[in-house]
mmCIF file of the C-alpha atoms, coordinates in Angstrom:
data_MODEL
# 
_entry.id   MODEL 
# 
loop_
_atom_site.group_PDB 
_atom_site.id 
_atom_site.type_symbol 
_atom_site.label_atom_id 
_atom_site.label_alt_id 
_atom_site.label_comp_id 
_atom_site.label_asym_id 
_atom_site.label_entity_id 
_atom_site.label_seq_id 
_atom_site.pdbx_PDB_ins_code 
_atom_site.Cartn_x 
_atom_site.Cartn_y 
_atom_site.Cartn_z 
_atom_site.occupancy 
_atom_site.B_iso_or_equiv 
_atom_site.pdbx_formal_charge 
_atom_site.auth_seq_id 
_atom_site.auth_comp_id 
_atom_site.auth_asym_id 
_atom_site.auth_atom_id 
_atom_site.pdbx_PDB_model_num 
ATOM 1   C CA . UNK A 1 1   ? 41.130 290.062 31.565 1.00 0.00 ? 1   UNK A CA 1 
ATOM 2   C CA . UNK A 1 2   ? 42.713 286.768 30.745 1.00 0.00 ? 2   UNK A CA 1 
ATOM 3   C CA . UNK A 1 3   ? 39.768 283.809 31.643 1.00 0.00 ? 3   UNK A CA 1 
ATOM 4   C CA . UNK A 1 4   ? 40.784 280.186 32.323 1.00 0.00 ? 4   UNK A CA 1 
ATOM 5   C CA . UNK A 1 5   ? 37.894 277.777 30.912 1.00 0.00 ? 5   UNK A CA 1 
ATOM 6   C CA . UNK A 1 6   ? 36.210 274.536 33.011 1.00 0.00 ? 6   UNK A CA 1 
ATOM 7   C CA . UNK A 1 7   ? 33.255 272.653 33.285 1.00 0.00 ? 7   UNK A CA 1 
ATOM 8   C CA . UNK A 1 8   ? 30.760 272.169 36.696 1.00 0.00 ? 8   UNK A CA 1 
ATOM 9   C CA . UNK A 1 9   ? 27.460 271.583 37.978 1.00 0.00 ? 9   UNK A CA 1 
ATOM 10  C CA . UNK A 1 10  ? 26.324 275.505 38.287 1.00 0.00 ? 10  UNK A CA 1 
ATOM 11  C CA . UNK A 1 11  ? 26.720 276.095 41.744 1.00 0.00 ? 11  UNK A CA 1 
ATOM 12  C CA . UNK A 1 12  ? 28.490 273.046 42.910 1.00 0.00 ? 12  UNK A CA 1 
ATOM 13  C CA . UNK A 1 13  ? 32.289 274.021 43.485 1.00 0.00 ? 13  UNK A CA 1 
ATOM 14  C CA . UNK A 1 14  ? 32.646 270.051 43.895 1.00 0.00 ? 14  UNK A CA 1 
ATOM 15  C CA . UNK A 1 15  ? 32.190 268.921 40.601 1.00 0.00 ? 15  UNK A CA 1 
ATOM 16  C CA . UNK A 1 16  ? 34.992 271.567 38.948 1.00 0.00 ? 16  UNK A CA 1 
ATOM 17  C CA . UNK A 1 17  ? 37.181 270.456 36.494 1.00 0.00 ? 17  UNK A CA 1 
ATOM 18  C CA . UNK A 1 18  ? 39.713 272.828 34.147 1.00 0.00 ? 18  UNK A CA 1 
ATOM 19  C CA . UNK A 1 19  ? 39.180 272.139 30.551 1.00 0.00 ? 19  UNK A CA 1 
ATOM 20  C CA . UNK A 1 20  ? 42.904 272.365 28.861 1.00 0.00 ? 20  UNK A CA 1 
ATOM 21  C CA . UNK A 1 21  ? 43.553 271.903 25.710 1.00 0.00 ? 21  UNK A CA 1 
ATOM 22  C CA . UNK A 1 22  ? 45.458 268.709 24.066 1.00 0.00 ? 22  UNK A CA 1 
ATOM 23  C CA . UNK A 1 23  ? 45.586 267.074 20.139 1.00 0.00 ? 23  UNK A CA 1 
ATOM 24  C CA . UNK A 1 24  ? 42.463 265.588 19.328 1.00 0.00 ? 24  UNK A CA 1 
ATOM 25  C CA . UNK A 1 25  ? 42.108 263.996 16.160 1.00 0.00 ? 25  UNK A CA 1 
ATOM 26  C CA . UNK A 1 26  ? 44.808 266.111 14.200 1.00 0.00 ? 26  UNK A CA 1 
ATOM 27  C CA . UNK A 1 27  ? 43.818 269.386 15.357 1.00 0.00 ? 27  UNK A CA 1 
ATOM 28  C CA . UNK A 1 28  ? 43.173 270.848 19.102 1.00 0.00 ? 28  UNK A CA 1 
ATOM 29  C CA . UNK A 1 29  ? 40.623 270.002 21.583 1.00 0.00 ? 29  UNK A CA 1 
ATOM 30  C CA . UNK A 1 30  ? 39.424 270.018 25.079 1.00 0.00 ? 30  UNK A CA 1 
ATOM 31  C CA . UNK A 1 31  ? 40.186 267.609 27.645 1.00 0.00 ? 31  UNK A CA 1 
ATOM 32  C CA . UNK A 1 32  ? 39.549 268.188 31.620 1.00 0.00 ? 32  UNK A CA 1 
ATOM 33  C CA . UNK A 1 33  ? 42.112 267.952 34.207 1.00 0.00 ? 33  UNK A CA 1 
ATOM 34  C CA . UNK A 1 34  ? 42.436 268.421 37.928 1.00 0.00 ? 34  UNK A CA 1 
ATOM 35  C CA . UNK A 1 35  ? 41.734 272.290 38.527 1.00 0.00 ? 35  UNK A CA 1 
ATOM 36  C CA . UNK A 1 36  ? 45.095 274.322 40.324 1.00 0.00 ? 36  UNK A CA 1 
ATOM 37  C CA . UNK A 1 37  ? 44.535 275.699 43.832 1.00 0.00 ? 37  UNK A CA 1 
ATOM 38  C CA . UNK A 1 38  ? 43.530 279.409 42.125 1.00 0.00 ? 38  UNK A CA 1 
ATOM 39  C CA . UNK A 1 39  ? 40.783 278.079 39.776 1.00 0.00 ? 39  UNK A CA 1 
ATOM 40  C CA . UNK A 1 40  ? 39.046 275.932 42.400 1.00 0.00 ? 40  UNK A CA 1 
ATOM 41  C CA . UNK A 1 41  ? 39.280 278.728 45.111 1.00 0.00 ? 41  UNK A CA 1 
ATOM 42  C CA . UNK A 1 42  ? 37.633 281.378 42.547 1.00 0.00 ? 42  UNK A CA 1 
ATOM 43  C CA . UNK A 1 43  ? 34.903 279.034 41.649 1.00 0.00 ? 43  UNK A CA 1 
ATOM 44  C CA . UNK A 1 44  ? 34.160 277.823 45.370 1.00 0.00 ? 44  UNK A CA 1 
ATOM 45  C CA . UNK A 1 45  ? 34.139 281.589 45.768 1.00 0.00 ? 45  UNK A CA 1 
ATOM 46  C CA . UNK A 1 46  ? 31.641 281.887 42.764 1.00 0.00 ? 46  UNK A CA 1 
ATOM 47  C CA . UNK A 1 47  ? 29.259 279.449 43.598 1.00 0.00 ? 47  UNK A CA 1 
ATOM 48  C CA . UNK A 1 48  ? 28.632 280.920 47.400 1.00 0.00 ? 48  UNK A CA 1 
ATOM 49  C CA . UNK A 1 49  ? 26.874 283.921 45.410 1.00 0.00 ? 49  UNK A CA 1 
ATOM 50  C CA . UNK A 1 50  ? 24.644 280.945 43.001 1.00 0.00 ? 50  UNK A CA 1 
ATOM 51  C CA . UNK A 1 51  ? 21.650 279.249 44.003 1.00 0.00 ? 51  UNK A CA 1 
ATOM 52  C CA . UNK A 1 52  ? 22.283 275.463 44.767 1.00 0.00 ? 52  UNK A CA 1 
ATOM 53  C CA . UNK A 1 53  ? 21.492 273.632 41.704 1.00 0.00 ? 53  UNK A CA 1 
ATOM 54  C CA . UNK A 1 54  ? 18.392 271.945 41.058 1.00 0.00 ? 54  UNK A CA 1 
ATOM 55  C CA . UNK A 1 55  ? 18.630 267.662 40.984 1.00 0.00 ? 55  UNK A CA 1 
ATOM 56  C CA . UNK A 1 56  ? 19.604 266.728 37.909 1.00 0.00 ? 56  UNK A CA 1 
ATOM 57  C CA . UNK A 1 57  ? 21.332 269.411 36.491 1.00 0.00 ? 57  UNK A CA 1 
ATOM 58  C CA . UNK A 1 58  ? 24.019 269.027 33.860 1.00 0.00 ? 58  UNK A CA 1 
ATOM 59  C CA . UNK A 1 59  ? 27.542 270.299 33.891 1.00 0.00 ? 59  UNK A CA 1 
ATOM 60  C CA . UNK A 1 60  ? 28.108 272.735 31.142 1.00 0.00 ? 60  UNK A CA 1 
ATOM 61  C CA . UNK A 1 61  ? 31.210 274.360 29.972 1.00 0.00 ? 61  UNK A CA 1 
ATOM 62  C CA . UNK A 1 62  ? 32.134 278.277 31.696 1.00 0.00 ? 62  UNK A CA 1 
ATOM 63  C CA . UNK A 1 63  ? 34.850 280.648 32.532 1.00 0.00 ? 63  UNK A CA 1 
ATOM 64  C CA . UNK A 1 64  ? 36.218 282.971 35.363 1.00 0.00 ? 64  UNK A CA 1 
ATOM 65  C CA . UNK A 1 65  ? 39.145 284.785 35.493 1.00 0.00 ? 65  UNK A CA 1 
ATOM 66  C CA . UNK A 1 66  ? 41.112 283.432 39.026 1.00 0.00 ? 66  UNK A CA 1 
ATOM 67  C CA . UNK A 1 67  ? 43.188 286.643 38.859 1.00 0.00 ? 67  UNK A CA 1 
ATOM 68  C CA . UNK A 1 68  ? 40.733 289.147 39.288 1.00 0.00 ? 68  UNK A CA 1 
ATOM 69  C CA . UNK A 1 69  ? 41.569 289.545 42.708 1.00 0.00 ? 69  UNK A CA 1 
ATOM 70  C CA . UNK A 1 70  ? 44.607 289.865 42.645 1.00 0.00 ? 70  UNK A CA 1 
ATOM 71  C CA . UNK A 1 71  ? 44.462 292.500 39.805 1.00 0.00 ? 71  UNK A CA 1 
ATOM 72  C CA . UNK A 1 72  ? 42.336 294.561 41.562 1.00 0.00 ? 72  UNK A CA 1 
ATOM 73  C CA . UNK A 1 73  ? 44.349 294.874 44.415 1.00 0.00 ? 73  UNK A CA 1 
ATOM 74  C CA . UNK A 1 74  ? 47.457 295.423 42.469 1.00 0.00 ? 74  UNK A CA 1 
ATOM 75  C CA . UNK A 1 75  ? 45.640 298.328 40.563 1.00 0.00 ? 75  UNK A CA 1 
ATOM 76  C CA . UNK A 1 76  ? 44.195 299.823 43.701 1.00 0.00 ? 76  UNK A CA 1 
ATOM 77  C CA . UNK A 1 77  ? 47.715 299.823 45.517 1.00 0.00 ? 77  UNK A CA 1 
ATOM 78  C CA . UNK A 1 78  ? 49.682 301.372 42.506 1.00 0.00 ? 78  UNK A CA 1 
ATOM 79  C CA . UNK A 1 79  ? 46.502 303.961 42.001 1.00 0.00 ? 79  UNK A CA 1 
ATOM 80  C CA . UNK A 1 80  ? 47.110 305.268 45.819 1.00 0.00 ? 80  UNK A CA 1 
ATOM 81  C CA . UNK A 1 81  ? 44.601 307.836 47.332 1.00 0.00 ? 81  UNK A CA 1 
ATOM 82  C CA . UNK A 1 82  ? 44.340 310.040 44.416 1.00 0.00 ? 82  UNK A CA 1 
ATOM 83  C CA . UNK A 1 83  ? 40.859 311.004 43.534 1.00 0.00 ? 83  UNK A CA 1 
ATOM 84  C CA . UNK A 1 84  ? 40.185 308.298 40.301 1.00 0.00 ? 84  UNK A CA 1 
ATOM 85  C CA . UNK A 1 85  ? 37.365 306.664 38.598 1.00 0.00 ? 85  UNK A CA 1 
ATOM 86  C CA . UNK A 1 86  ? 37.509 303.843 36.529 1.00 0.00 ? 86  UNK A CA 1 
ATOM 87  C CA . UNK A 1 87  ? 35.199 302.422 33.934 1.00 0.00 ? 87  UNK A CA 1 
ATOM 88  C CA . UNK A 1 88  ? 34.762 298.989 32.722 1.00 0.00 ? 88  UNK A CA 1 
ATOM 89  C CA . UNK A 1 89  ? 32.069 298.135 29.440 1.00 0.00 ? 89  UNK A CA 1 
ATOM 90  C CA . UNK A 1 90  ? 32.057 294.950 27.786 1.00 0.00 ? 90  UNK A CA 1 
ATOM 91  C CA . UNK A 1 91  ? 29.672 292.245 27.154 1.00 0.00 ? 91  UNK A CA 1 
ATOM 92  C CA . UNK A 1 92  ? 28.330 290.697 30.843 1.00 0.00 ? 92  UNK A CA 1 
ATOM 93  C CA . UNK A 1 93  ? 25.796 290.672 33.413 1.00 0.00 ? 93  UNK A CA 1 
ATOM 94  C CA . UNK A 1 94  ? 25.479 289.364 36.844 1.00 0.00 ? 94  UNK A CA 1 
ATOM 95  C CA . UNK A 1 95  ? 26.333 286.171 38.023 1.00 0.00 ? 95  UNK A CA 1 
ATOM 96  C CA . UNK A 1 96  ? 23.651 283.870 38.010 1.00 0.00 ? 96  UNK A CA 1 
ATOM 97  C CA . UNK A 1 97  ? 22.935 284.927 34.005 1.00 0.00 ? 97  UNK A CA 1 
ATOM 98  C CA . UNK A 1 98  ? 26.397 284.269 33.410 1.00 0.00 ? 98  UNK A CA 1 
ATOM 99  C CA . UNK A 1 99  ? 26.649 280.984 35.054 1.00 0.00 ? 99  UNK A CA 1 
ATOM 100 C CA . UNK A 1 100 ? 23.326 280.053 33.812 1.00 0.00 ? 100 UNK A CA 1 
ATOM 101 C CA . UNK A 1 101 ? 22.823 276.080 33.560 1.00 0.00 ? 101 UNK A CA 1 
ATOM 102 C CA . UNK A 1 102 ? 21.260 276.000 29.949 1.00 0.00 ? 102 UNK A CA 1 
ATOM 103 C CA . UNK A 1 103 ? 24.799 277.713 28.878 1.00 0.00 ? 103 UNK A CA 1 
ATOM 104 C CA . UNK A 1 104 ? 26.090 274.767 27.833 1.00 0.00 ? 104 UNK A CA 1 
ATOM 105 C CA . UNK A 1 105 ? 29.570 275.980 26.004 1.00 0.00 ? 105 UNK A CA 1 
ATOM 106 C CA . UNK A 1 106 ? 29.752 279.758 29.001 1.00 0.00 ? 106 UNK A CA 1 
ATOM 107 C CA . UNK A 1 107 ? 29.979 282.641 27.035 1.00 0.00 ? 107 UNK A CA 1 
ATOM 108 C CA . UNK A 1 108 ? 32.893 281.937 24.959 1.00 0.00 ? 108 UNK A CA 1 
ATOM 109 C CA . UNK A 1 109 ? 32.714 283.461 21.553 1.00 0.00 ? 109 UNK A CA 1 
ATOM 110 C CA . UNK A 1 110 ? 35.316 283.673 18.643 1.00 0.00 ? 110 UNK A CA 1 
ATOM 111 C CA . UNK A 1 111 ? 35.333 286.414 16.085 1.00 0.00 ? 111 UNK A CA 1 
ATOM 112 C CA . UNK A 1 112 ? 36.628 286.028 12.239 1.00 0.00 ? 112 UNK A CA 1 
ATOM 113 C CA . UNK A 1 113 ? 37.230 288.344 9.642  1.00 0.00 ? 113 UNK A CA 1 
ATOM 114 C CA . UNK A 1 114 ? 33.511 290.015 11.040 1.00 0.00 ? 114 UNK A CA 1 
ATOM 115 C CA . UNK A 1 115 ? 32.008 286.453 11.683 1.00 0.00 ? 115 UNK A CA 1 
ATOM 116 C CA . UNK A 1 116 ? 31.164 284.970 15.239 1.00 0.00 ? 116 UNK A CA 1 
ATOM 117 C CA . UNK A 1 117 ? 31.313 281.281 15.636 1.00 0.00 ? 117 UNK A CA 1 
ATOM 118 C CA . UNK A 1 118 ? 31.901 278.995 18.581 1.00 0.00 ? 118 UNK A CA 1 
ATOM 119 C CA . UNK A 1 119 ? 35.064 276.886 17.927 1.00 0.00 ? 119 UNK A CA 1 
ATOM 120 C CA . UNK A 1 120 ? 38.184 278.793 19.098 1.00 0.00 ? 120 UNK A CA 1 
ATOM 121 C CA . UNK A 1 121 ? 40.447 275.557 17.206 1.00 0.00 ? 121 UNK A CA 1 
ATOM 122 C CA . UNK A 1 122 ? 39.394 276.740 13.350 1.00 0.00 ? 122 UNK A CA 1 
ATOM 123 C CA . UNK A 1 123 ? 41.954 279.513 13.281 1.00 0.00 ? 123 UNK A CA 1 
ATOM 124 C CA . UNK A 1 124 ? 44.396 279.370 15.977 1.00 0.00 ? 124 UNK A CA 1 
ATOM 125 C CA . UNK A 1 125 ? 46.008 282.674 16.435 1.00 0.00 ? 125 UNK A CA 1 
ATOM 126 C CA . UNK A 1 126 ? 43.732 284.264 14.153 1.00 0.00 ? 126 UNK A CA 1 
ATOM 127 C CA . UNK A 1 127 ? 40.756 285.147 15.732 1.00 0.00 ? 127 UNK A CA 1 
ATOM 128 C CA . UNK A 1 128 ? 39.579 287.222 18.592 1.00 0.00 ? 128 UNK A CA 1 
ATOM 129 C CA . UNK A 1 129 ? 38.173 284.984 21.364 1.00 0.00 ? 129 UNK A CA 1 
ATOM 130 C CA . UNK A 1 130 ? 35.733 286.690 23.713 1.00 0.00 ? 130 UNK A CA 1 
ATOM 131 C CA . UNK A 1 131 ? 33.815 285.578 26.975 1.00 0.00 ? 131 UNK A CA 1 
ATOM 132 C CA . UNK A 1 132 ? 31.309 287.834 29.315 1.00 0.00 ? 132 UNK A CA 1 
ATOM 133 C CA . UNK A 1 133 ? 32.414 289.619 32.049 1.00 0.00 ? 133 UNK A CA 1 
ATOM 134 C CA . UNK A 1 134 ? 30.584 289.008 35.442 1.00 0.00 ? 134 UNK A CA 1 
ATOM 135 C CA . UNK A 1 135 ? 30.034 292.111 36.362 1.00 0.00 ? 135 UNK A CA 1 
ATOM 136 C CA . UNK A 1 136 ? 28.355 291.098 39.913 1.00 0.00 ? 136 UNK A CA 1 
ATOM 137 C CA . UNK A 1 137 ? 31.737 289.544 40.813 1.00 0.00 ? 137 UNK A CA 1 
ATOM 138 C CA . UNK A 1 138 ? 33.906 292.418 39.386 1.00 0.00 ? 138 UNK A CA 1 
ATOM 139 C CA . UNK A 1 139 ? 32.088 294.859 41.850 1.00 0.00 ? 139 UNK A CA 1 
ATOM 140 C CA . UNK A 1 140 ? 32.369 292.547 44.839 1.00 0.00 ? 140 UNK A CA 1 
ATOM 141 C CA . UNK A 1 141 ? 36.229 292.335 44.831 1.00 0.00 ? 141 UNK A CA 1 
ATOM 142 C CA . UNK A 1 142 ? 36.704 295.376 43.614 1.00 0.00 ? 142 UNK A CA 1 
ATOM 143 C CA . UNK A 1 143 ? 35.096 296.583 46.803 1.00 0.00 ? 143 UNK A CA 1 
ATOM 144 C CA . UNK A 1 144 ? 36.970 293.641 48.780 1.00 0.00 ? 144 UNK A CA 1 
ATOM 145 C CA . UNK A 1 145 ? 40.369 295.651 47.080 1.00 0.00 ? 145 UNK A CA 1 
ATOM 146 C CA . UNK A 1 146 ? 38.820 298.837 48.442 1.00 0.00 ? 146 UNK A CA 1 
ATOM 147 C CA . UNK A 1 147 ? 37.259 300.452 45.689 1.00 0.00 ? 147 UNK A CA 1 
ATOM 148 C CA . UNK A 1 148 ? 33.857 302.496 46.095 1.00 0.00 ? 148 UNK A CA 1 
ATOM 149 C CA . UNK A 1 149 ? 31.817 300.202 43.528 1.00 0.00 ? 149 UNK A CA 1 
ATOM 150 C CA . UNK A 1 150 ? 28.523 302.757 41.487 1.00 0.00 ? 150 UNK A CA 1 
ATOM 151 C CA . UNK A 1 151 ? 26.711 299.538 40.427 1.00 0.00 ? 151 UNK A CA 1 
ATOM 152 C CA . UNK A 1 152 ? 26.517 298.027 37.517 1.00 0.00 ? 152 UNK A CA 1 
ATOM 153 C CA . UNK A 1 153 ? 24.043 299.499 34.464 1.00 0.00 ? 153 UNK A CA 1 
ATOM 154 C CA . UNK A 1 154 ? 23.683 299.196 30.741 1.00 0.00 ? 154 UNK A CA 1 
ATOM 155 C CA . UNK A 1 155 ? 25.351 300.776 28.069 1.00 0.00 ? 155 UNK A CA 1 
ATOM 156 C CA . UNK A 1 156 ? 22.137 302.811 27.079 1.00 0.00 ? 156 UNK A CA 1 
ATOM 157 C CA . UNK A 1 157 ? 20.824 303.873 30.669 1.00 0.00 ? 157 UNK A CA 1 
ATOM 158 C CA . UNK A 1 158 ? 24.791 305.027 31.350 1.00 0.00 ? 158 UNK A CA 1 
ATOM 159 C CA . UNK A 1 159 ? 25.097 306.957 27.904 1.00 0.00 ? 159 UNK A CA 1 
ATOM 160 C CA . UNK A 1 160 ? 21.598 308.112 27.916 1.00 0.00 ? 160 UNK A CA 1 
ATOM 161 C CA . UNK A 1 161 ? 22.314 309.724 31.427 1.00 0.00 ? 161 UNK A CA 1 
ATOM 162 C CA . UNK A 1 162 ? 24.999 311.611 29.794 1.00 0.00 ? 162 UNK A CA 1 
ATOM 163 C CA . UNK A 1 163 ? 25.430 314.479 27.879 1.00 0.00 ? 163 UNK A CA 1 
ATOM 164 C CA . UNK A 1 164 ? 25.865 312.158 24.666 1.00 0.00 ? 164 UNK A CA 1 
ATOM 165 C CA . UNK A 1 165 ? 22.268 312.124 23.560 1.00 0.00 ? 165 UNK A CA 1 
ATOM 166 C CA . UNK A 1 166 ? 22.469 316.216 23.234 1.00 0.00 ? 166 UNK A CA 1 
ATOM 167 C CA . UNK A 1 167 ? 25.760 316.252 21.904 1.00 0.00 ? 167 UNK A CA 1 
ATOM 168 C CA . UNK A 1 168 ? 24.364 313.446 18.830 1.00 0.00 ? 168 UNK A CA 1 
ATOM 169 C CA . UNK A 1 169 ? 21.256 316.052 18.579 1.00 0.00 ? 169 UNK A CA 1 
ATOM 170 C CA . UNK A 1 170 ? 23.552 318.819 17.895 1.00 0.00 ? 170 UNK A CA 1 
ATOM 171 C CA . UNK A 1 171 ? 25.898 316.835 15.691 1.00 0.00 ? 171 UNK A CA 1 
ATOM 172 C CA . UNK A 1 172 ? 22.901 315.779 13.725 1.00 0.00 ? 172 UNK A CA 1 
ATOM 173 C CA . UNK A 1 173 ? 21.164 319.430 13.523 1.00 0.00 ? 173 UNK A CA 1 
ATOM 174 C CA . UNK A 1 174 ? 24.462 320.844 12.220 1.00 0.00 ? 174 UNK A CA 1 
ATOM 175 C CA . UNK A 1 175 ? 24.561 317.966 9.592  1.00 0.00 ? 175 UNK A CA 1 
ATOM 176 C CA . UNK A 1 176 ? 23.869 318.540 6.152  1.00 0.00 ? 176 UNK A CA 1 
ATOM 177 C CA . UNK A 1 177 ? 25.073 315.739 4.493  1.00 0.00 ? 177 UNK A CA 1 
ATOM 178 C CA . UNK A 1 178 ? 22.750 312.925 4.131  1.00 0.00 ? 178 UNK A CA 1 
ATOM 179 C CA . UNK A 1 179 ? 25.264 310.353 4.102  1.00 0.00 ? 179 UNK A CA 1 
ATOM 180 C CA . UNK A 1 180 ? 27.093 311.478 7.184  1.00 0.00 ? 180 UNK A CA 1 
ATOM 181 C CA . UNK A 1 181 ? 23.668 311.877 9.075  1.00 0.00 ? 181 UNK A CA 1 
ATOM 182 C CA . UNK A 1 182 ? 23.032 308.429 8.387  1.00 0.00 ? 182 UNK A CA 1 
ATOM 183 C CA . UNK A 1 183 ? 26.102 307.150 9.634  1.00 0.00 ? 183 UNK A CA 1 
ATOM 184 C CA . UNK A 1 184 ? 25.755 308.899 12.767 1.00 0.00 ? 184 UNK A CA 1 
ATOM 185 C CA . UNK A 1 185 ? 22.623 307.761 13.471 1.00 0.00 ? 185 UNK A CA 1 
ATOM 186 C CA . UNK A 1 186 ? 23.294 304.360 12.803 1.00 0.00 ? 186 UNK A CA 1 
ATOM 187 C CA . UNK A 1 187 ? 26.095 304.362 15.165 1.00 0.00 ? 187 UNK A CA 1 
ATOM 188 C CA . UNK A 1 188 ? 23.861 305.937 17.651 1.00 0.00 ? 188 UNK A CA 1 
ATOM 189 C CA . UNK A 1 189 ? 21.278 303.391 17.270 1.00 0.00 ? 189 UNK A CA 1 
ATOM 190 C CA . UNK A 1 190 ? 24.537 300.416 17.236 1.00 0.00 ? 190 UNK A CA 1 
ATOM 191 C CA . UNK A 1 191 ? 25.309 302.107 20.981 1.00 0.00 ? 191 UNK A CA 1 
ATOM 192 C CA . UNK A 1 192 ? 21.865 302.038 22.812 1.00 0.00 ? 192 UNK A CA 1 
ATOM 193 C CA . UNK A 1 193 ? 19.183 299.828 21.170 1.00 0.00 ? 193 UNK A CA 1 
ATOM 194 C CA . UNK A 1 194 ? 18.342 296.783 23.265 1.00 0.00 ? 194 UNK A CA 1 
ATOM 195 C CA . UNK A 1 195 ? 19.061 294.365 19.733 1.00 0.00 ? 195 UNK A CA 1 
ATOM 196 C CA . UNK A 1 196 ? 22.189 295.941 19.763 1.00 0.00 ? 196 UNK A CA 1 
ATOM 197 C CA . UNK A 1 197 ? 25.036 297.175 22.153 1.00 0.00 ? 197 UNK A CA 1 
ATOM 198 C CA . UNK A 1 198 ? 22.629 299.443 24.761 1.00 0.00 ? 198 UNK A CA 1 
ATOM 199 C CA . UNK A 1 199 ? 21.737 295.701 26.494 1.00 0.00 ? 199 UNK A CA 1 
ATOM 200 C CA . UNK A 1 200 ? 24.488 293.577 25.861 1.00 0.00 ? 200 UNK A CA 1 
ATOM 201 C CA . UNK A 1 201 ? 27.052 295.753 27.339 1.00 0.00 ? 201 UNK A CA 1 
ATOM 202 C CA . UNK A 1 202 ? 27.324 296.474 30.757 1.00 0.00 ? 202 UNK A CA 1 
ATOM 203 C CA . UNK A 1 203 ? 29.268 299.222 32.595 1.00 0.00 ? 203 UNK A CA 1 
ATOM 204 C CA . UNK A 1 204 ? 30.460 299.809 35.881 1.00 0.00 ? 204 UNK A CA 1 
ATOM 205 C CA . UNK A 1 205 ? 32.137 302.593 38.013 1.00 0.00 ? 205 UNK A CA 1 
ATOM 206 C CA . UNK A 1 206 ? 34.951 301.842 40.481 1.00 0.00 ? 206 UNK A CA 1 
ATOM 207 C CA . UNK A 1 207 ? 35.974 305.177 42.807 1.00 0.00 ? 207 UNK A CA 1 
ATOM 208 C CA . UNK A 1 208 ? 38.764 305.862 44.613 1.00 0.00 ? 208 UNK A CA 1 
ATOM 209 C CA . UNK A 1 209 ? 37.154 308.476 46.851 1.00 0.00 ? 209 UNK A CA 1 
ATOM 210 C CA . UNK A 1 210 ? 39.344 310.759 49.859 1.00 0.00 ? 210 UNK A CA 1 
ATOM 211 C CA . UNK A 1 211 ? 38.199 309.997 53.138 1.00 0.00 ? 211 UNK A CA 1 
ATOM 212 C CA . UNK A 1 212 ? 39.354 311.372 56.416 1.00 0.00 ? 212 UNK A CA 1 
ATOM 213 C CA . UNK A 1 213 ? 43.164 310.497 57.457 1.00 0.00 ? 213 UNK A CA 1 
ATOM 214 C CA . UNK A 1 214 ? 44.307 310.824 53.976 1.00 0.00 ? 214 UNK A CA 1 
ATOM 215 C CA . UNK A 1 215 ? 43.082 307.334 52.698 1.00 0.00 ? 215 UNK A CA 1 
ATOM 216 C CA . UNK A 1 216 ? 40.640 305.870 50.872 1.00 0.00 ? 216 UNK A CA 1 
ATOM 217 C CA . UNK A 1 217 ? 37.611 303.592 51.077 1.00 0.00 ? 217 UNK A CA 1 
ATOM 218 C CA . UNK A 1 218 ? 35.150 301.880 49.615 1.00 0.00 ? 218 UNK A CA 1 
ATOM 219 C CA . UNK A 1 219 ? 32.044 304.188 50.624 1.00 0.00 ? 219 UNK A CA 1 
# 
């Protein structure tokens, strides 16, 4: 889900401006520019789910994806009324800890050779460059595409309310190898401790569920 990047006043589609990129000293940097029609729609759409900001409040750097609609509705059409769920992890939450106003820079972070920084202009085209999903948003336009919408939860609750925490048991039971067990229950531990993944990552369930008539809905 490809983002586009601009700065505000959290909760005040008036004071949006998209942050593009231009030559800054010999190597790239920001600059701000007049945001297109799609970018200011999605963020005037954004900020009617925020509280109003408090006086005084900063603008700080964030991201949104203006495309998500569209996507959804694109997938949903081309998925027709056959029985489907769909699953969606990554790094998120809802909107207002997203958007937060002490997130100065969003949630953008870059990835190196196993290191996370914050400047995406060190290594052009060589590192992974990451933001958080809103996951309060997904749900509401997935449902506006008509997708049936599960909620959102965290890694750990999801995967602890499967059958993965028996299945791990039994792997680790049937392990003799001290090595291996250790491995396993690292990446056990990697999945649903709160310090690790079982927090950070959200998931959420969109349903394409038979109804009467032969279509589909969102309930």
């Amino acid at each position: 889900m490809p983002v586009e990047r601009f700065r505000w006043v959290p909760g005040d589609p008036g004071t949006v401006r998209a942050l593009g990129v231009q030559p800054v000293n010999g190597r790239f940097g920001w600059c701000e520019m007049t945001p297109a029609p799609a970018l200011a729609a999605a963020v005037n759409d954004l900020a009617a789910h925020l509280p109003l900001p408090e006086p005084g409040t900063e603008a700080v750097a964030a991201e949104i994806d203006p495309n998500l609609p569209g996507w959804l509705a694109d997938l949903r059409r081309d998925l027709g009324a056959a029985e489907t769920r769909l699953y969606f992890f990554d790094y998120g939450g809802r909107s207002a800890e997203v958007y937060r106003p002490d997130r100065t820079e969003g949630t953008l972070r870059c990835h190196y050779r196993h290191r996370a920084h914050d400047d995406p202009f060190v290594y052009p085209g060589l590192q992974d460059l990451t933001t958080w999903v809103d996951f309060e948003r997904l749900g509401r336009l997935a449902q506006a595409a008509g997708f049936a919408v599960d909620g959102v939860r965290t890694q750990a609750a999801w995967l602890l309310g499967t059958d993965v925490p028996t299945r791990f048991a039994d792997k680790m039971q049937s392990t003799t190898d001290r090595a291996t067990a250790a491995r396993l229950s690292q990446g056990f531990k990697e999945l649903v401790l709160p310090t690790e993944m079982g927090e950070r990552f959200q998931v959420i369930r969109l349903r394409i569920a038979p109804v009467s008539g032969g279509g589909s809905g969102p309930g």
